[in-house]
Structure formats: structure tokens, C-alpha cells
C-alpha positions as CSV (number, residue, x, y, z in Angstrom):
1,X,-104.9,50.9,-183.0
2,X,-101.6,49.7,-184.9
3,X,-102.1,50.7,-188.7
4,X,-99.1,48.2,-189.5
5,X,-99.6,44.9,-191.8
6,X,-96.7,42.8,-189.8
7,X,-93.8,44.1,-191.8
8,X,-93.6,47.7,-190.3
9,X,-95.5,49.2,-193.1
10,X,-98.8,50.8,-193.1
11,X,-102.1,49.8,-194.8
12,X,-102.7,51.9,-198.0
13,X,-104.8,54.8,-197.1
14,X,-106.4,57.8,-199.4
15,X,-107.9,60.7,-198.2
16,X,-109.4,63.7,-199.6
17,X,-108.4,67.0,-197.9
18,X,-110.3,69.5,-197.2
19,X,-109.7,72.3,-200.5
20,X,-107.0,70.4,-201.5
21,X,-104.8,67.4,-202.4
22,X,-105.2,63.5,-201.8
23,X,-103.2,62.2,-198.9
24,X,-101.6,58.8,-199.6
25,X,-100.2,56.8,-197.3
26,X,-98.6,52.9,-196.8
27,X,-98.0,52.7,-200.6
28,X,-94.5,51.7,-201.0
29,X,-93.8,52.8,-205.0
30,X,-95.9,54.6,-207.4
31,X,-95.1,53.5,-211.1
32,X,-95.6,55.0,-214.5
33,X,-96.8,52.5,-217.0
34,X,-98.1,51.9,-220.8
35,X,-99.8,49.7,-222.5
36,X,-98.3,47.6,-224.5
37,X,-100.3,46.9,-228.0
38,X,-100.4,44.2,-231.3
39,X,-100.0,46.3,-234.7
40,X,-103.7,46.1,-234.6
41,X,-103.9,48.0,-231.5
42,X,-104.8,45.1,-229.2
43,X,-103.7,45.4,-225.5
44,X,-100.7,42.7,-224.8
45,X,-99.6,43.7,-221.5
46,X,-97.8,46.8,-219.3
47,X,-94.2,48.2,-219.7
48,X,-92.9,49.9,-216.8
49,X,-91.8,53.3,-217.7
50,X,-90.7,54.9,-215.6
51,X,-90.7,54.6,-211.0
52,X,-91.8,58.3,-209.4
53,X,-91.9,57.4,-205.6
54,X,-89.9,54.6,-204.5
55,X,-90.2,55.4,-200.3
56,X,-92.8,54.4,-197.8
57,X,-93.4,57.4,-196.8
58,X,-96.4,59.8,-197.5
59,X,-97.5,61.5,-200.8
60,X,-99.4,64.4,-201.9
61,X,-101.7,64.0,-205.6
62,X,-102.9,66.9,-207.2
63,X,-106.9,66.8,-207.0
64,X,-107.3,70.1,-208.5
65,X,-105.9,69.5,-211.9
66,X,-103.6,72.5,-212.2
67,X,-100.2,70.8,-210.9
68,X,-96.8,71.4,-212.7
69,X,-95.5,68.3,-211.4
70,X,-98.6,65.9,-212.2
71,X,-99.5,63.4,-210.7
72,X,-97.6,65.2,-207.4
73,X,-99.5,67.8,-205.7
74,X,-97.6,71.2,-206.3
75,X,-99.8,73.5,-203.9
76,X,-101.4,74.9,-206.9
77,X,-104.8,74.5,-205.8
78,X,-103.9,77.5,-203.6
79,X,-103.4,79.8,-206.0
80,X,-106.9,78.8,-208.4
81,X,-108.7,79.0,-205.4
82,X,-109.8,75.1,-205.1
């Protein structure tokens, strides 16, 4: 089965692994945003703040909550026995 869209990339995938962290795969950038809000405290819109992943390749999110390096996986599901 080709996993590919056309352009060489693959479909965004997320898996759970077993004990430990999602797998994601075919997502090309993974951006930090905030909201953007009226005096009043009304949503307006997004700001980009910052990229973290900027690849095509595959990433590792922490599931277990205990990651130094949130949202990045850190292995330290491991070590609280997740």
C-alpha cells in the first residue's frame, strides 16, 4: 500500500504505543500558537509563536505527562513506570 498523498509525503498518522509515547508521522511542522484577545478578553485570532518541528520526518509526544521537553517525548515515562 503506498502511504504517500502525491507529493512524496505521508498521510498524518498517530499512534499510541504500547507504555509509552504517541508516534506521529506525515505531519510536516508542528507550531506553537496563542490566542490573540480584545481588551475585553474576546478571541481575535492566532499568533504564531514560535515553529518546534519544521521536518517531515517522525515525532515522539510525551503521553505520560512527565516530559522535560513538553510537548516532545523525553523517555520519561520509563523512569515513572508508565
Amino acid at each position: 500500500m503506498d502511504d504517500s498523498n502525491g507529493d512524496g509525503a505521508t498521510h498524518p498518522s498517530i499512534a499510541a504505543t504500547p507504555d509509552g509515547p504517541y508516534r506521529v508521522t506525515g505531519i510536516r511542522r508542528i507550531v506553537w500558537g496563542e490566542k490573540v484577545q480584545t481588551a475585553e478578553g474576546e478571541p481575535i485570532t492566532w499568533r504564531q509563536r514560535e515553529v518546534v518541528a519544521d521536518n517531515d520526518k517522525e515525532y515522539w509526544l510525551c503521553r505520560c505527562g512527565q516530559s522535560g521537553n513538553k510537548p516532545f517525548c523525553d523517555s520519561s515515562h520509563r523512569r515513572v513506570g508508565f
